[in-house]
N, C-alpha and C positions, 0 to 999 in steps of 0.2 A: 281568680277565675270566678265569673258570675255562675247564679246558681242556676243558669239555665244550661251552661255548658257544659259537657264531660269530658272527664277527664280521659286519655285514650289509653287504653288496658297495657300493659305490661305483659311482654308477650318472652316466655323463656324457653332457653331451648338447654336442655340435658342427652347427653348421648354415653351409651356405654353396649357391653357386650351381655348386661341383663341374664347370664347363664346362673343356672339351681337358685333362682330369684328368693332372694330371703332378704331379713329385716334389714339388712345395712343397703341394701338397696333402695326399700323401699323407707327409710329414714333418710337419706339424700335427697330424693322425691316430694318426700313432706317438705322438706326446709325448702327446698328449690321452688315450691310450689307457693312457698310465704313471701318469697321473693316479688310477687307479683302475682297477675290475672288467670294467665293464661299456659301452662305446661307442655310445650314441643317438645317429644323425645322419639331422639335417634336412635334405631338398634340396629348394630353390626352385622353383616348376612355370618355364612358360617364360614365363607371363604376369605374376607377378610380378617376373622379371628385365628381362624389355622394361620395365615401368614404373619401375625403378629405376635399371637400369645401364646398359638396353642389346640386342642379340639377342643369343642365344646361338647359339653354333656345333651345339653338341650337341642333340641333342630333349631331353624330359625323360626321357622313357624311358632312350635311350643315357647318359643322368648319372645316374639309378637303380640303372642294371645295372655302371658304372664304378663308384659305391662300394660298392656289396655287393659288386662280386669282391677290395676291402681286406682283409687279413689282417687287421687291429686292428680290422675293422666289425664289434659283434654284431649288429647294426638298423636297418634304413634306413625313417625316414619320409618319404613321398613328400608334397608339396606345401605344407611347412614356410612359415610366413609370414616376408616377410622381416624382420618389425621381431621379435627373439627375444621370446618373453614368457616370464612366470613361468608363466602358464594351461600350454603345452602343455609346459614341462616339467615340470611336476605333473604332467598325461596319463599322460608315459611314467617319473614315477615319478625323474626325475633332480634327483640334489643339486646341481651346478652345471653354469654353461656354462664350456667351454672356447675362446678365440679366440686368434689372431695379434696381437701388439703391435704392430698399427696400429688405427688408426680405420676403420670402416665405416658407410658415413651412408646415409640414404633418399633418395629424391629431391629433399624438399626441405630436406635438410644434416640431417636427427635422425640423430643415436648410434644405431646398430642395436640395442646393447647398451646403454644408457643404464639403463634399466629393469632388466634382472641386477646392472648394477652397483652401482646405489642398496640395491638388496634385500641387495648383498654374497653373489651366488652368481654371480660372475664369476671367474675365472682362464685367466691367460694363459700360449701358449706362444710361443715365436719362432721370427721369421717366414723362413723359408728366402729370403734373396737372389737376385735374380737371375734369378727366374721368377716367372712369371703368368702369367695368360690372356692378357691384353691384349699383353706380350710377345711370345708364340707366333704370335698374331692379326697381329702388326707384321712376325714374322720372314715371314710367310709373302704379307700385302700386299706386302712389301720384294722379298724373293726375291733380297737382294743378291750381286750379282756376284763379294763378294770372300767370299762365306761358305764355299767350298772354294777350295782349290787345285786346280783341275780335272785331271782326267786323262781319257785317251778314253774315250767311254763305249760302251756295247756296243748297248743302244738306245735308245729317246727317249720315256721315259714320256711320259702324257697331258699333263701340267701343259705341257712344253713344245710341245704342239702347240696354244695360246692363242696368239692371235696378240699379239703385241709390241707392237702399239700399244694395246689393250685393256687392259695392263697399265699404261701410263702412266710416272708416274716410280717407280712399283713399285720397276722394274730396278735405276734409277741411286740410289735411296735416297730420304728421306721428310725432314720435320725433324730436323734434328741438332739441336735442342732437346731433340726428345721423347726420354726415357730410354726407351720401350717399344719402340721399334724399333729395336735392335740386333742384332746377331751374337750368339751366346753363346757368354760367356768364363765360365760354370761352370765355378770347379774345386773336383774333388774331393777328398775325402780317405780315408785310409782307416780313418777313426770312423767314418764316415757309411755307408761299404759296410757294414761289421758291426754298425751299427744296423739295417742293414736286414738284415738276414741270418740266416735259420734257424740254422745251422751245424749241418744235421742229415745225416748221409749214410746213403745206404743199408743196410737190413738185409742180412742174408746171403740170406734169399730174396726180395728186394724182387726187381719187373721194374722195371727201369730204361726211362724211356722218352725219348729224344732229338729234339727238335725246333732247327732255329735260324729267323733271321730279322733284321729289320731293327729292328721294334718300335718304330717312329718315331712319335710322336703316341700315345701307348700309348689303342687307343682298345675299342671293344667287340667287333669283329671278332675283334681279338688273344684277348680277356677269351676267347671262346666257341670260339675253337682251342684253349686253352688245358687249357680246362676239356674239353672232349675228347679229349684227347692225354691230360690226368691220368686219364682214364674208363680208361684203355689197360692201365693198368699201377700201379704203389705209388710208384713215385721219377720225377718230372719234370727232366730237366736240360735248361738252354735256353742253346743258344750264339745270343749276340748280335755280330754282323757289324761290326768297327769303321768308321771314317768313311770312311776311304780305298778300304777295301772297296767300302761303298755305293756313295760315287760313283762309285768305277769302273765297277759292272757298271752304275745307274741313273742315271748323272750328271744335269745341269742342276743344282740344286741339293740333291741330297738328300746325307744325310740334314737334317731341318729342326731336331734335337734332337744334342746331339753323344751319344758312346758312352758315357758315364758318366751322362748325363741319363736316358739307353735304358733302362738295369742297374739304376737305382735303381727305374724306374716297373714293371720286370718281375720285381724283388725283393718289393716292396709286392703282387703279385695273388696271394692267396691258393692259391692252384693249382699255384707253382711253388717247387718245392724246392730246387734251386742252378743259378746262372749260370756258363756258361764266357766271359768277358769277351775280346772280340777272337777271335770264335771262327774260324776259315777258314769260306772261301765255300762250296768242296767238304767234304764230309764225308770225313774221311780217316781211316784205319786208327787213329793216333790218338787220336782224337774219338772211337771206338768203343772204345776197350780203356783208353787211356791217364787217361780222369781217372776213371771206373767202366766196367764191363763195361757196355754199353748192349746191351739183348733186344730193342726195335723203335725204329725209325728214321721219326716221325711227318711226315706235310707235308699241307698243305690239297688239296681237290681244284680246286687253280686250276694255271697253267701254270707253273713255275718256270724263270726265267733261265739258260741256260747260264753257265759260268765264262768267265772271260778268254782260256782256252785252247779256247775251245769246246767244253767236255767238261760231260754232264749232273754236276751237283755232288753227286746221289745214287746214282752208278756204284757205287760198292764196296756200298755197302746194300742194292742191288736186287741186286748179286750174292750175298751173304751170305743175300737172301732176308728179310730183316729191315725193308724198308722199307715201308710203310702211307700209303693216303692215304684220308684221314676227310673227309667232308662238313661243311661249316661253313654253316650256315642267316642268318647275320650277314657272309657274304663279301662285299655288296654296300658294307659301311660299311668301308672302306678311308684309306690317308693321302691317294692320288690324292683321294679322293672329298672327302675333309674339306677338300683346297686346292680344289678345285673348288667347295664351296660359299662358300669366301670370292671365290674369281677373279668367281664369277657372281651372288654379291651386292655387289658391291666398293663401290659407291656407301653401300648398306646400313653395311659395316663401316668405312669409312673417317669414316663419320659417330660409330659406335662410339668408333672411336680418339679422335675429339677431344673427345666427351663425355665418356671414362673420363679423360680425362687432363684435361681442368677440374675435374671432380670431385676427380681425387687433388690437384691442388692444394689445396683447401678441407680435405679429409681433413687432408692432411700440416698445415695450419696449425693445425686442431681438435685432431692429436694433439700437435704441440709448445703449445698451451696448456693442455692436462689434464695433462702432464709439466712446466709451471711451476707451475702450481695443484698438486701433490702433491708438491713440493719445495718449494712455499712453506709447504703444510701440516705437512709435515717437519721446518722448518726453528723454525717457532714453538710445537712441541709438543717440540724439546730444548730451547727456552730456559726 
């Protein structure tokens, strides 16, 4: 290839159902996105995923506006069919699909992907452990008692004023068969932080702009603070509140996600330029000087929790005269809200769980015999 020519971009397409958008989504997104140029992604409407999988937590819309705020997203098609075809990635022009090395079947057991793969415009990445939808869906049915080490809390978000019998065996735990409803034991690493990670810092005239929070359930609310706090200023820095923190000032069980699950899904939103990990509750002199000079001190216009010591946690900001509160038009979609729509569909989702998890059964057996089928193919094309 002369050097006057170019080369023509690589154009990939990813499709999924994108519901409680958390890091193992948006780690398939990253790798898909190394695969080449340019990032097509298809998201499921909400009638397609009732006939296949199940309800979704999110609307279609809030899973819309969750992968377009993706860093690695150039394009989001909205109402993508769930069996992939070759048709609409001609449409948008893409040379192959990209998916998780598992199996994803239809309703009734077809390879979502069978069809790309036959054609040979399929390739895979790997599938981040230890999260799911269906997981999150379990932690939060669950609500188990042993998911913090509790400490006093300061006051008693909504979730705990559901009354206790309403939840059932919620409290006390679910099948200890089912792998999807557990605690999470994510651990991180720190490849993983710097794969996610700009590593970009401020210019010398950027405005630095400071926001913190909990960022639990990373959902669209967050997405549309977010992206109004970055309207603010040129450099976004966002301290995320470690666990112990949360549950102090919000106890019962929060946070639902630990601190490193939080940092990865607030690295992935396009909008924010670096995390302060384990950030303090109060904003402290600190937090304003110590890891960049911070110019505005951003917070939603909702109530924010005093500290442990009783003390507003944006005292010093509002004395400096640097602190701001912006209107957010998506403050109604909250983490309370997201457990509230599972606590008051519960019959709805508990029906979910057990469908997704017969399914992954049949899945996990489809995917260990296309992995003895391509081993056995292997094995008589070296002899």
């Amino acid at each position: 290839m002369s050097a006057t020519e170019k080369r023509k971009p690589i154009r990939i397409w990813v499709d999924g159902c994108f519901d409680l958008m958390h890091f193992g989504h948006f780690n398939a997104l990253r790798q898909a996105k190394a695969m080449g140029d340019y990032l097509v992604v298809g998201v499921h409407s909400d009638a397609e995923i009732e006939k296949n999988k199940g309800p979704t937590v999110m609307r279609e819309d809030e899973r819309y506006a969750a992968v377009a705020a993706c860093k690695w997203v150039d394009e989001v098609v909205p109402n993508a069919p769930y069996l992939t075809s070759l048709e609409w990635m001609d449409k948008y022009n893409c040379d192959f699909c990209v998916h998780g090395d598992d199996i994803t079947t239809m309703a009734d057991g077809t390879d979502c992907y069978q069809i790309v793969k036959d054609a040979g415009r399929y390739r895979e990445c790997k599938r981040t452990k230890d999260i799911s939808t269906t997981e999150l869906v379990g932690r939060m049915l669950l609500m188990t008692k042993d998911h913090h080490k509790r400490r006093g809390s300061i006051t008693a978000p909504s979730i705990s004023s559901v009354n206790s019998a309403e939840l059932g065996t919620f409290s006390t735990g679910g099948n200890r068969t089912d792998p999807d409803t557990k605690v999470s034991h994510f651990l991180p690493t720190s490849r993983k932080i710097v794969q996610f990670s700009e590593g970009r810092e401020p210019q010398d005239n950027d405005k630095v702009i400071y926001v913190d929070g909990t960022f639990d359930l990373f959902h669209t609310g967050h997405i549309e603070f977010l992206k109004r706090a970055r309207e603010m200023g040129d450099y976004l820095l966002v301290g995320i509140h470690d666990d112990q923190t949360v549950n102090a000032i919000k106890g019962v069980n929060y946070p639902l996600m630990n601190l490193h699950e939080r940092v990865l899904s607030v690295l992935a939103c396009r909008y924010v330029d670096e995390v302060v990990i384990g950030a303090p509750y109060s904003v402290t002199n600190q937090v304003l000087d110590g890891v960049f000079k911070v110019d505005k001190v951003i917070h939603g216009n909702t109530p924010s929790l005093n500290d442990s010591n009783g003390e507003d946690p944006y005292r010093i900001a509002k004395t400096r005269g640097i602190y701001h509160e912006i209107e957010n038009p998506q403050n109604t979609v909250t983490t309370e809200s997201i457990i509230d729509r599972i606590i008051t569909h519960r019959k709805l989702f508990e029906e979910r769980q057990r469908r997704k998890e017969q399914k992954a059964l049949l899945e996990k057996e489809a995917e260990q015999a296309e992995k003895a089928a391509k081993a056995a193919a292997a094995a008589g094309a070296s002899e």
